[in-house]
Structures are given as C-alpha cells and as structure tokens.
TORPAFI-680969 format. One line per 3 residues: their letters; for each residue x, y, z of N, C-alpha, C. Coordinates in pm, whole numbers, plus 32768, in hexadecimal, padded with zeros to 4 digits. Atoms other than C-alpha are relative to their C-alpha. Layout:
BEGIN
A = X,Y,Z,X,Y,Z,X,Y,Z; ...
//
This chain:
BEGIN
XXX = 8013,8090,7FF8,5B6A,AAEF,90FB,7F78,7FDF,7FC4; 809D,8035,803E,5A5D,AA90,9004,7FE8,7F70,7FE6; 807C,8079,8008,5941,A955,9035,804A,7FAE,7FA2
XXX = 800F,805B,807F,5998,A8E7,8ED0,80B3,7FC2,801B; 7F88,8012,7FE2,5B13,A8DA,8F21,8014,7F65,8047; 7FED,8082,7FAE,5ADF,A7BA,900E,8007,7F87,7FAB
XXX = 8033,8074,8045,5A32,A6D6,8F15,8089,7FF2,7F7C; 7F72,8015,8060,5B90,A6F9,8E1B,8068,7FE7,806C; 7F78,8026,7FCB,5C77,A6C5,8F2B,7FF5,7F70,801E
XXX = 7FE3,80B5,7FF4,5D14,A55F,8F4D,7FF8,7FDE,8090; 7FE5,802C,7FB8,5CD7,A4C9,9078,8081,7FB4,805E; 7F93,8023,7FCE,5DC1,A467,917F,7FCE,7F3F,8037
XXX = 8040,8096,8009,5D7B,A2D5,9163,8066,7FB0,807E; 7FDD,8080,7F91,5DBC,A1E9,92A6,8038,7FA8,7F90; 7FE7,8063,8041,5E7A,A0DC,9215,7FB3,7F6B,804A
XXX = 8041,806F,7FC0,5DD7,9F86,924C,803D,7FBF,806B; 7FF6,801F,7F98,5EAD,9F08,9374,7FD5,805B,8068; 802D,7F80,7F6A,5E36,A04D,9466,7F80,7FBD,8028
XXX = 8068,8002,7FB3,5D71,9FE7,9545,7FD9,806E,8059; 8017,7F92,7F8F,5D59,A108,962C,8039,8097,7FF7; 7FA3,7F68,803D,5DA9,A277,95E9,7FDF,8047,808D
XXX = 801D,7FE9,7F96,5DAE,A349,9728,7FFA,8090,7FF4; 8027,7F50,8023,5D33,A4F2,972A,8019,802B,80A0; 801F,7FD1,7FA3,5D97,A5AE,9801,801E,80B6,7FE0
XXX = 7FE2,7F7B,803B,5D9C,A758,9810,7FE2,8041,809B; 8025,7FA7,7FC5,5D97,A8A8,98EA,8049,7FD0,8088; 7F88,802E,7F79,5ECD,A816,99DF,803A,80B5,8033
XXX = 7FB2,7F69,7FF8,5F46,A9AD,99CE,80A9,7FBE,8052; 7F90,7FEE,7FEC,6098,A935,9A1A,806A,806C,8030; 7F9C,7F91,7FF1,6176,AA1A,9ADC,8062,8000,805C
XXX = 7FC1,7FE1,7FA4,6281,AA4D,9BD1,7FE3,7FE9,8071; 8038,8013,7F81,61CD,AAB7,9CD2,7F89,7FB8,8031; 8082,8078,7FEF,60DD,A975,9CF4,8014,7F81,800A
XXX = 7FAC,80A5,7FDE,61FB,A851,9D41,7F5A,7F8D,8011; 8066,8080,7FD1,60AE,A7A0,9DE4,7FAF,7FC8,7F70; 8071,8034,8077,5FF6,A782,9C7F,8078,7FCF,7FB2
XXX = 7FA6,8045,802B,614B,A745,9BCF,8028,7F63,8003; 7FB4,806B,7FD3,61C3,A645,9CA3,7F82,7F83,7FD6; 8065,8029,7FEF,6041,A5A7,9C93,8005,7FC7,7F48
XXX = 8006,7FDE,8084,6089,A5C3,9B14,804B,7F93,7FE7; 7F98,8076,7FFD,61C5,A4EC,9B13,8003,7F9D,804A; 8033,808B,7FD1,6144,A3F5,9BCB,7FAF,7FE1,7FA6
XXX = 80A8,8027,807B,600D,A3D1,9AD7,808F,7FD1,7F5D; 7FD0,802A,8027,613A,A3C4,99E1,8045,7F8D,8005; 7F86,804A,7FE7,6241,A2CE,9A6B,7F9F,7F79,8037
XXX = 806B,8087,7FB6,6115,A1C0,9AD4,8035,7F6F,7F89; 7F95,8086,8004,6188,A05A,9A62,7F8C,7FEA,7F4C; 8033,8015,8044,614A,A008,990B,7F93,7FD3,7FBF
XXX = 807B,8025,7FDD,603F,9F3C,993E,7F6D,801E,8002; 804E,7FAD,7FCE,5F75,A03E,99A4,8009,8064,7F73; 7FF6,7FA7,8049,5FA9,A119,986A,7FD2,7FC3,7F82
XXX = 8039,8009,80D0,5EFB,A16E,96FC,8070,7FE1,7FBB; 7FAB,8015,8057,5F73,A120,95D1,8022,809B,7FC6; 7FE7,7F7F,8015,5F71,A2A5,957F,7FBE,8075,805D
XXX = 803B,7F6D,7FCF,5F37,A3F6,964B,7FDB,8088,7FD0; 8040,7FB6,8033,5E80,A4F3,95DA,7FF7,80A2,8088; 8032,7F4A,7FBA,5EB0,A687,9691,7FC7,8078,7FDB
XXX = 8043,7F93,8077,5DC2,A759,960C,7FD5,808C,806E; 7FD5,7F75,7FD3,5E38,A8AE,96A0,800E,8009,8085; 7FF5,7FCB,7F8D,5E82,A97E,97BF,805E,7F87,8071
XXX = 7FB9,8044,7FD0,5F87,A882,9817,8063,8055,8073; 7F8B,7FA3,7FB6,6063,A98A,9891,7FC5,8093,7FFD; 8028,7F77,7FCA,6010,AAD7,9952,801D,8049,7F89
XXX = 7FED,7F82,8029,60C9,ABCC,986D,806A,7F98,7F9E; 7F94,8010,8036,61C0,ABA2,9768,801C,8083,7F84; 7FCB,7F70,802D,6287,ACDB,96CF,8035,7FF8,7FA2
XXX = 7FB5,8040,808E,6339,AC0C,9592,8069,7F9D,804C; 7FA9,8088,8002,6413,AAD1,9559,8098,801F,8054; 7F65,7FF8,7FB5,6567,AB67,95E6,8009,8015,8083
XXX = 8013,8038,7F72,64CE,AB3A,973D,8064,7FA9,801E; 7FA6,8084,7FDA,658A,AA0C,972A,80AE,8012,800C; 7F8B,7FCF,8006,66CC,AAA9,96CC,8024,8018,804A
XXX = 7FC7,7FA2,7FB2,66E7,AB91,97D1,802C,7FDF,8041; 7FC7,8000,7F9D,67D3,ABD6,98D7,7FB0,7FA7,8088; 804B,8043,7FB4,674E,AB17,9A20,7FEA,8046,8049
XXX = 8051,7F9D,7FC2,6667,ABDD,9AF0,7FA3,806A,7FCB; 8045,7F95,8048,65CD,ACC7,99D9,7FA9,7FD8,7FAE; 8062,803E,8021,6497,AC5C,9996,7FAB,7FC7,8047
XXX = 8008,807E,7FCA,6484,AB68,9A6E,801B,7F7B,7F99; 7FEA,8094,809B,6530,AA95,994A,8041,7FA4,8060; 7FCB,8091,7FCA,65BF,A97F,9A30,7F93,7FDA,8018
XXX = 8088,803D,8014,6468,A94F,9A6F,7FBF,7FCB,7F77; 8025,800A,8091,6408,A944,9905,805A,7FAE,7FC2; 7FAF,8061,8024,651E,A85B,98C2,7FEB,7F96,803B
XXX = 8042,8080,7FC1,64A7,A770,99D1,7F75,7FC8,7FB1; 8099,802C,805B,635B,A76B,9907,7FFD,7FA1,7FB4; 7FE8,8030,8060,63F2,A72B,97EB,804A,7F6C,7FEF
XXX = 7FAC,8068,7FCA,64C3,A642,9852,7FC7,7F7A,8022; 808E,807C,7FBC,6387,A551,98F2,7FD0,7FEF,7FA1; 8022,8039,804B,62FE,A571,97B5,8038,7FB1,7F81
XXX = 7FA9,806B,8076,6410,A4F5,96C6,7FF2,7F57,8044; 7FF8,80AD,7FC4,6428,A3B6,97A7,7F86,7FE4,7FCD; 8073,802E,8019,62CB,A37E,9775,7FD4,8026,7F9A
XXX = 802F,800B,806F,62AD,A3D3,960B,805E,7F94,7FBA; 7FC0,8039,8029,63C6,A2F7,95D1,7FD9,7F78,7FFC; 803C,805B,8002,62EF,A1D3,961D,7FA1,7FE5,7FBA
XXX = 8097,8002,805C,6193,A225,95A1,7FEC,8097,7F86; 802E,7F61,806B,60F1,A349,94AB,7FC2,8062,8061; 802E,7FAC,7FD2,60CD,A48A,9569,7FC0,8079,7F82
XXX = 8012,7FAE,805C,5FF1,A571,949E,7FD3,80A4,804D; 801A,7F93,7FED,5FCA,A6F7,94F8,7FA5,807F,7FAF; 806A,7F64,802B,5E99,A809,94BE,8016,806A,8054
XXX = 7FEE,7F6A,7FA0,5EEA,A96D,9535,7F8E,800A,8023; 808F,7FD1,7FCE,5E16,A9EF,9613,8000,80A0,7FFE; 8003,7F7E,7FF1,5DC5,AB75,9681,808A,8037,803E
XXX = 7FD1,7FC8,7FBE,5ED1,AB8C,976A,809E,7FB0,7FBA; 7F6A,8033,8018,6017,AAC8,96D3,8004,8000,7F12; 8030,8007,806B,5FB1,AB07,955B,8081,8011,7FC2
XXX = 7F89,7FC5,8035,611A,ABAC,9513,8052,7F6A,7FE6; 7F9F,807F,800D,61CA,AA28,9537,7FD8,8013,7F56; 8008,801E,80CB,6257,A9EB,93C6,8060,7F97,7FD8
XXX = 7FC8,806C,8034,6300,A914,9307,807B,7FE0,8063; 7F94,8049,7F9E,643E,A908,93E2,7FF2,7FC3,8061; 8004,805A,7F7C,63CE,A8A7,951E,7FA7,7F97,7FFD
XXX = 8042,8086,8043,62E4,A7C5,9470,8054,7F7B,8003; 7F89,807F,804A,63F9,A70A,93EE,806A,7FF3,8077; 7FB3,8028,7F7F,64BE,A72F,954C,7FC4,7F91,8069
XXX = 8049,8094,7FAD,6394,A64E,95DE,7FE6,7F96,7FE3; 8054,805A,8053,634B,A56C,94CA,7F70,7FEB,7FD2; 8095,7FFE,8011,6203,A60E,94BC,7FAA,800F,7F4C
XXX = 8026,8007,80B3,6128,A60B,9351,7F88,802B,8032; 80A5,7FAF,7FEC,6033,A73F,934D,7FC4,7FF2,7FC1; 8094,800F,802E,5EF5,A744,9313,7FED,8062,7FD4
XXX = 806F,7FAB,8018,5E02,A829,924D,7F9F,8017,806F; 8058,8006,7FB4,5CF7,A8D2,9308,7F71,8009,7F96; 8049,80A2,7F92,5BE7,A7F9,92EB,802D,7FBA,7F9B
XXX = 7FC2,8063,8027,5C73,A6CE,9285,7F94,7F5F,7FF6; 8058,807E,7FC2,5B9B,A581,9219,8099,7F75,8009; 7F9E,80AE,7FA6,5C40,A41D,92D1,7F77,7FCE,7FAD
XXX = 8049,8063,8024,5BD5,A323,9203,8021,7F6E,805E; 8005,8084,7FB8,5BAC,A1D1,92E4,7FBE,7FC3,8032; 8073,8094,804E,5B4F,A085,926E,7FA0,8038,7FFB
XXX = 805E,7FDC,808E,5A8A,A137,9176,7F92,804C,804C; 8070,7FBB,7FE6,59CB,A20A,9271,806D,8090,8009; 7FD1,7F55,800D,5A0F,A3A7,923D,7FDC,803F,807C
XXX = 8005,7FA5,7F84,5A61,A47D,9391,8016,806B,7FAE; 7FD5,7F47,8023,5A78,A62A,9358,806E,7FD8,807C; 7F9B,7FF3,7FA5,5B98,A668,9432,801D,80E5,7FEA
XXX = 7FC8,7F7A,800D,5BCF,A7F7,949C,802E,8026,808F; 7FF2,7FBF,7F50,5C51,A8B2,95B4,7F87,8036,803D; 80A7,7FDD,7FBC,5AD7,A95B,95D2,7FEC,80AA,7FD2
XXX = 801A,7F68,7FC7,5B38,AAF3,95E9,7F9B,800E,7FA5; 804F,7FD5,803C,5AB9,AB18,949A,7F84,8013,7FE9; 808E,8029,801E,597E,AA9E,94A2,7FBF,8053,80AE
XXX = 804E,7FA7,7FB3,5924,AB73,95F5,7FD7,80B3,7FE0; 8006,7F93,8052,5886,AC78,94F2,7FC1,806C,8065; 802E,7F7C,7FCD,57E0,AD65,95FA,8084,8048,8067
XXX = 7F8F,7FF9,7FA7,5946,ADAF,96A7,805A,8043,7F83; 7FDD,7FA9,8071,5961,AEBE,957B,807B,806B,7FF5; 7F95,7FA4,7FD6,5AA2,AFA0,9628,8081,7F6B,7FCD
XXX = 7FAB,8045,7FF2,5B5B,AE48,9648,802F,7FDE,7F50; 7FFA,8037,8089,5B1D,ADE7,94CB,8037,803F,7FB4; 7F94,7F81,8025,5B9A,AF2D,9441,807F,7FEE,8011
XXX = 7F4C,800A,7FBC,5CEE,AF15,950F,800A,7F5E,7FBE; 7FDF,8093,8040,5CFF,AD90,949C,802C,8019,7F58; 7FDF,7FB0,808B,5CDC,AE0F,9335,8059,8022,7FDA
XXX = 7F98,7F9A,8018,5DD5,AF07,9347,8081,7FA8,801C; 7F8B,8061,8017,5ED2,AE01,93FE,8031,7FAF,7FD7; 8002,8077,808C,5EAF,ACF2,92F0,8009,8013,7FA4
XXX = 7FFC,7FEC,8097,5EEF,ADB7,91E2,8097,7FE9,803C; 7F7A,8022,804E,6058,AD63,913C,8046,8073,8019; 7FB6,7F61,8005,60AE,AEEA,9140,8029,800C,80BF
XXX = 7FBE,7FC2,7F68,6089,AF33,92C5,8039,7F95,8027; 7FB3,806F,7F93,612E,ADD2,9327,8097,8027,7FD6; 7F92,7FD8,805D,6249,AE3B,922C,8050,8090,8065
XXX = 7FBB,7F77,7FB5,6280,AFA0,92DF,8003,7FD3,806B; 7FED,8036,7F6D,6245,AF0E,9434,8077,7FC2,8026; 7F76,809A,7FEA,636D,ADE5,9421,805E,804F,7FDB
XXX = 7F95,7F9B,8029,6433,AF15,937E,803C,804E,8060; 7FBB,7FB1,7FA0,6465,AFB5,94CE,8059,7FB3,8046; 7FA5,8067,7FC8,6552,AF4C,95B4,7FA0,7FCC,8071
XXX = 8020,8093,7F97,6505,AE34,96B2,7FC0,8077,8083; 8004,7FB4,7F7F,650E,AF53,97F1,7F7E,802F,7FCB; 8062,7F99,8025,640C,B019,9753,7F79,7FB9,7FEC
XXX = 8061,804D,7FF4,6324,AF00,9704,7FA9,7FBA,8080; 801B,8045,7F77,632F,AE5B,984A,7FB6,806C,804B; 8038,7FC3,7FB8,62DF,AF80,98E2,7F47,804D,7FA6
XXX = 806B,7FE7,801D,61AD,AFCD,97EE,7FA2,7F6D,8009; 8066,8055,7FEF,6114,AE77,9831,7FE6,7FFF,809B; 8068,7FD9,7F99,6106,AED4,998B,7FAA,803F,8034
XXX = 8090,7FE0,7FF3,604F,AFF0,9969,7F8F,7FBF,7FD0; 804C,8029,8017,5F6A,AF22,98BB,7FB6,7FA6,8094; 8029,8041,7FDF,5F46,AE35,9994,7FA2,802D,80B0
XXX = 7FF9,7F9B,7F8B,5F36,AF25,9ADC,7F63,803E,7FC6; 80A4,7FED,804D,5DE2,AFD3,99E3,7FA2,7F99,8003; 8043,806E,7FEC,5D8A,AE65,99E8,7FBC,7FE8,8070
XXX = 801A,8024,7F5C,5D73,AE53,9B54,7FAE,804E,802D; 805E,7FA3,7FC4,5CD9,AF91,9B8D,7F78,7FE8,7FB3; 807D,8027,801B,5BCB,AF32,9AAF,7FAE,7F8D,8021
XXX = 8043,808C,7FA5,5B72,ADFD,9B73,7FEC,803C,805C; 8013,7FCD,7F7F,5B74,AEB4,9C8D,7F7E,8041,7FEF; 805D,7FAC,802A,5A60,AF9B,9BE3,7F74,7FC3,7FD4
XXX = 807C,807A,8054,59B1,AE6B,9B31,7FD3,7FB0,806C; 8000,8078,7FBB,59F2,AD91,9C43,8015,7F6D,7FD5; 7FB0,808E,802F,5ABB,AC57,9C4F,7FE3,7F79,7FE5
XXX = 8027,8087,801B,59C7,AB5B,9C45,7FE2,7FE5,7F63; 8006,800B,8065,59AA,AADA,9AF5,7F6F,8001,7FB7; 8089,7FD2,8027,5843,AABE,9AF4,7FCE,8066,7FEC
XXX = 8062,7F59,7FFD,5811,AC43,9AEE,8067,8019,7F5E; 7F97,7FE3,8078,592F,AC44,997B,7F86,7FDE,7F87; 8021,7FFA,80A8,58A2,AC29,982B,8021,7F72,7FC4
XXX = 7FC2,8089,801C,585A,AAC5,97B9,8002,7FF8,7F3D; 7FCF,8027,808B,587D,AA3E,9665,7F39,7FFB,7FD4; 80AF,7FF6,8035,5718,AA5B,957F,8018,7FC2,7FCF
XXX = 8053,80B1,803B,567A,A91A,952C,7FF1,800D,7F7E; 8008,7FDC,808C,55F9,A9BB,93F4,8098,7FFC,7FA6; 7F7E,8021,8075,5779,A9DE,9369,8031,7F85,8021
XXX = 7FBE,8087,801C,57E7,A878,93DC,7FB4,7FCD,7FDC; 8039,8062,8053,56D1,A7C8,9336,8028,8043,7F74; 7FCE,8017,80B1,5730,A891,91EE,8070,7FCF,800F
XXX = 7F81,8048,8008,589D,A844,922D,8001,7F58,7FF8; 7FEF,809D,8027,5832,A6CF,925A,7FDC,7FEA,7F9F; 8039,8062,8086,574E,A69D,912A,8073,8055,7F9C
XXX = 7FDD,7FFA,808D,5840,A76E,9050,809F,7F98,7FFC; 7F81,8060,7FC5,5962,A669,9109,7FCD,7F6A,7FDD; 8052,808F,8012,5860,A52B,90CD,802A,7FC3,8068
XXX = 801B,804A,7F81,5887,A4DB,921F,7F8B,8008,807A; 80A5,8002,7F94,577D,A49A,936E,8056,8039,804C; 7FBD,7FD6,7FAF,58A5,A50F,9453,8050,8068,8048
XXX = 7FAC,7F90,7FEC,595A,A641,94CB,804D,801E,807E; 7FD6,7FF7,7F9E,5A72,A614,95AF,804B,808F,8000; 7FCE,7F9C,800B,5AE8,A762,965F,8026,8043,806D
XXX = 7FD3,7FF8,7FA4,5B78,A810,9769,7FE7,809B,802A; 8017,7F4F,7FD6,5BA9,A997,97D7,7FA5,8025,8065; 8065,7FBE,7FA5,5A6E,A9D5,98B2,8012,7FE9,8083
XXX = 7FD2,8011,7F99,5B06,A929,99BB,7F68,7FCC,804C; 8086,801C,800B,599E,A894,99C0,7F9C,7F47,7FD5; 7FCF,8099,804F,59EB,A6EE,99BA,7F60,7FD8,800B
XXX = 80C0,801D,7FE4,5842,A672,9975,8021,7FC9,7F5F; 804D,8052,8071,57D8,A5A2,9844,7F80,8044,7FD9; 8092,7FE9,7FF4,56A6,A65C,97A7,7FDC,8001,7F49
XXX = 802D,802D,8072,55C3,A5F7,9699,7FD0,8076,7FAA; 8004,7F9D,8073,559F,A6CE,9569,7F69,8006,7F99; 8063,802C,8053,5472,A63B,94D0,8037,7FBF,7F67
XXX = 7FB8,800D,8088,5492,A5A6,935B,8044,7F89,801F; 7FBE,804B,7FE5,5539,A474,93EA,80A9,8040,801B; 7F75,7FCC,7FF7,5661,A54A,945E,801A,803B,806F
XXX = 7FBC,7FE3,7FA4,572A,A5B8,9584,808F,8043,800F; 7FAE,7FF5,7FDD,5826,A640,9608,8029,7FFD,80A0; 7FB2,8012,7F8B,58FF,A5F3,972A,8086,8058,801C
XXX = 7F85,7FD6,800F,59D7,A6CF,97D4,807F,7FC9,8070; 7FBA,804A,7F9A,5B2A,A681,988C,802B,8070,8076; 7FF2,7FE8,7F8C,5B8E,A6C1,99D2,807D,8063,8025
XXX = 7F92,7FD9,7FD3,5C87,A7CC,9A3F,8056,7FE3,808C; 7F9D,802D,7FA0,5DC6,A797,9B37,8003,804B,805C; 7FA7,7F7A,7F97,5DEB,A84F,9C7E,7FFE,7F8F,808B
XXX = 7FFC,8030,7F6F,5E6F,A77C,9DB0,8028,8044,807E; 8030,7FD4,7F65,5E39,A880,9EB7,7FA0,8040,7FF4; 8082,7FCB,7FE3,5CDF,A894,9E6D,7FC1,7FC5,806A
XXX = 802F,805B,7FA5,5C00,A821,9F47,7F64,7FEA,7FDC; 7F97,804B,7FDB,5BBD,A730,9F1F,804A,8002,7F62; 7F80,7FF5,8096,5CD0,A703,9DE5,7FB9,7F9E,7FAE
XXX = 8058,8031,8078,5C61,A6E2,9CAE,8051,7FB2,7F58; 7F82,8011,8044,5D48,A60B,9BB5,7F9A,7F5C,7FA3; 801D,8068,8028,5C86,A504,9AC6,8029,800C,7F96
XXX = 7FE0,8009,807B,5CD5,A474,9967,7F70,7FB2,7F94; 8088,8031,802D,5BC2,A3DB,9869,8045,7FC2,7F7D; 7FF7,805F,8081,5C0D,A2AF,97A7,7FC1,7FD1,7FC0
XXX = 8025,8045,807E,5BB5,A229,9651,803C,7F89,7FDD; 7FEC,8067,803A,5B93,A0D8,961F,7F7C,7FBA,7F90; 8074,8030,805E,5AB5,9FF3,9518,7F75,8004,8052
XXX = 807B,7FFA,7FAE,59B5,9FF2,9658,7FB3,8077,8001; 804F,7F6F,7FFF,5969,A16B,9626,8090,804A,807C; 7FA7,7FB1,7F94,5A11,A287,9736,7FDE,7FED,80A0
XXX = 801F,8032,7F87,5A2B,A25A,987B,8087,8076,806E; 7F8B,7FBB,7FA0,5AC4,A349,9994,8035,7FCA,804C; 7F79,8053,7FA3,5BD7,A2FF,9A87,8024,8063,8077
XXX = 7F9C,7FC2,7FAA,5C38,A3B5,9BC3,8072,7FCB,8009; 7F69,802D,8008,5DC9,A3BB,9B9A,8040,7FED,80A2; 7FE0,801E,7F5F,5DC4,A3B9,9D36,7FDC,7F56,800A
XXX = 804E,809C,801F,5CE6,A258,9D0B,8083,7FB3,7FD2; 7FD6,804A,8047,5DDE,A1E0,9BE6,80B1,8009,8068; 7F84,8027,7FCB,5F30,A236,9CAC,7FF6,7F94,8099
XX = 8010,802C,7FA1,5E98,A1A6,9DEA,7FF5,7F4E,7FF4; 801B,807E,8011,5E46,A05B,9D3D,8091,7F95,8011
//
C-alpha cells in the first residue's frame, strides 16, 4: 500500500444532497453475542428520520468469516442462518440508502458475492470521502499500528491474491474449522497481552500524518484499536477513532460517529434508540 497511491486514487465523492454519512466499525458480529446483534438491529431498523444519507463500515464488522458460501450453506454449519440473518438486515437497509464496506482484520475474506447479497459497495483500504469539498482518510486502522510487527507479517501474507485463492479453494469444513483456530490463538493472546485495549499496539501518529498529507486531508477516520478518543496529530490534523460494539460489557459499549457539514460528532446508539 504505497503513500503515492492514495494521491491517484479517485475519491469516493458525497453527492450534494448527503447530508449525513454515519461510521461505524469493530461490531465482531457473531452467533454467540445475540445481545450486541440484537443492539445492532435496532441501531438499524430506527425510523427513517433518524438515519444518514449513507453508512459507512470500516471493518471488523463481523467476528470471522471463512468465504462467501457461508451463505449457501446447509442451516446450522457455520452458523449460516445466522449469517443470513445479517445479511438479510443489511439488504433492507441498503435498499434504501448507500451502504459502503472496508474489510477489516478479522472479516477481510467477505468478497464480491456477499457484497452483492447485501447491497454493500467496498471500499479500498484507506479510502478518501470527499464531503462538500472537505477530504476525510477513511481506514480500518490495523495497518498503520506499525510496532505490532508479528500481526503485519500474517496480514501481508493474508492479502495477498495467491493465499486467498488457495484458502477459498478448500472446502467450507476445513476452513471453518481453520478460522477457529485462529481465532481461539486470538484469545489466548489477549489473555497473555491482556484484554484491555489500552495495553494493544496503537496506530503511529508519524504514519497517519504521512497517510494524510499524501491523502491532502486534516482527518483520519478509523477503527481496530477498540480505542474510541479524538487525538490531535499536530500539522492541523487528527484523527478520530470509532467506537467498538459489545453489549455485555460493562458498562456496554456501542456508539456511531456522524458526518455532517457541522464537522463529526459522536452518538451513543443506546442515547439514539432511547430518544
């Protein structure tokens, strides 16, 4: 992913009626977490009124994903009736507005099919939002947490074209069961690191101010650290990150962060359903 790359790619341009674009990331979506689900589809199904003109998920939307024929499968293997309910919440609600999708670390495998089963339109990682003529960065974050040098390697390796190619080539059983060991390694290394997010590997300031000036933006919205704070960059620049989902934390942690012409502004989604 090279600096100069940014400054040739076309922007993804707000059209002039948007008033409001809404970010949200790091929901880990799964099965076993009905309480953040359900917390989820409420934040979806809220009265028009109440909703952007486009949504913006920039990664880690979903715990795990093993390839697109999740959706296919038999019911129970996977947990694909779950993964069809997903999908399912989000066609309704792309069928109204523009849902746009950035992979994150943990759901990176979603591809064109189940894209197109939600009405979703992926994103590049980092992506500039042009709106009313002011330039946001938009990324999921991992990349840019350069001292977290084991994780970046393995990222590497799973973003190349070749191992996603052999990976999606196995069958479905065999996958499923290698993203749980992953994820099971995942766990034990929190356990080791410890789970608070403040003790993880944040994102270096030094690479999002180059990513902004070689983006020509002041902004860098982003997610992954599980680490929701606004902090200033120097240079007239910032970044803000968003808020991850867990409603049996304590206390539960579930906000969104909208863009309107006023600048950004956060939202507890407990606040906005309660209103």
């Amino acid at each position: 992913m090279s600096l100069t790359a940014l400054d040739r790619w076309t922007p993804l341009r707000a059209p002039a009626h948007w008033q409001a674009v809404d970010f949200i990331s790091d929901l880990h979506l799964q099965a076993s977490e009905p309480a953040t689900f359900q917390l989820w589809r409420a934040f979806m199904e809220r009265p028009a009124h109440e909703q952007p003109d486009a949504l913006v998920i920039l990664g880690d939307f979903l715990e795990v994903w093993a390839g697109d024929d999740l959706l296919r499968a038999d019911a129970g293997v996977g947990d694909s009736d779950f993964w069809r309910t997903c999908f399912g919440v989000l066609l309704r609600y792309s069928s109204e507005r523009p849902v746009y999708f950035m992979h994150g670390n943990r759901d990176f495998l979603l591809g064109a099919a189940a894209a197109s089963t939600a009405g979703l339109t992926l994103l590049d990682d980092p992506t500039v939002l042009d709106f009313h003529g002011e330039r946001y960065l938009l990324s999921h974050g991992d990349a840019l947490c350069l001292a977290d040098t084991d994780y970046l390697r393995f990222r590497a390796m799973v973003r190349s074209p070749d191992w996603q190619s052999q990976f999606l080539a196995k069958p479905l059983s065999e996958r499923l069961a290698i993203t749980r060991e992953l994820r099971e390694r995942s766990e034990a290394h929190k356990q080791t690191t410890g789970r608070d997010p403040a003790a993880w590997v944040d994102v270096d300031g030094e690479a999002a101010l180059a990513w902004l000036a070689a983006a020509r933006a002041t902004t860098l919205i982003h997610g992954h650290t599980h680490r929701a704070n606004r902090h200033e960059l120097g240079q007239g620049c910032e970044r803000v990150v968003l808020s991850d989902w867990d409603a049996n934390a304590m206390p539960p942690r579930a906000d969104y962060l909208r863009l309107t012409t006023q600048g950004l502004k956060r939202h507890s989604v407990y606040g906005s359903l309660a209103a």
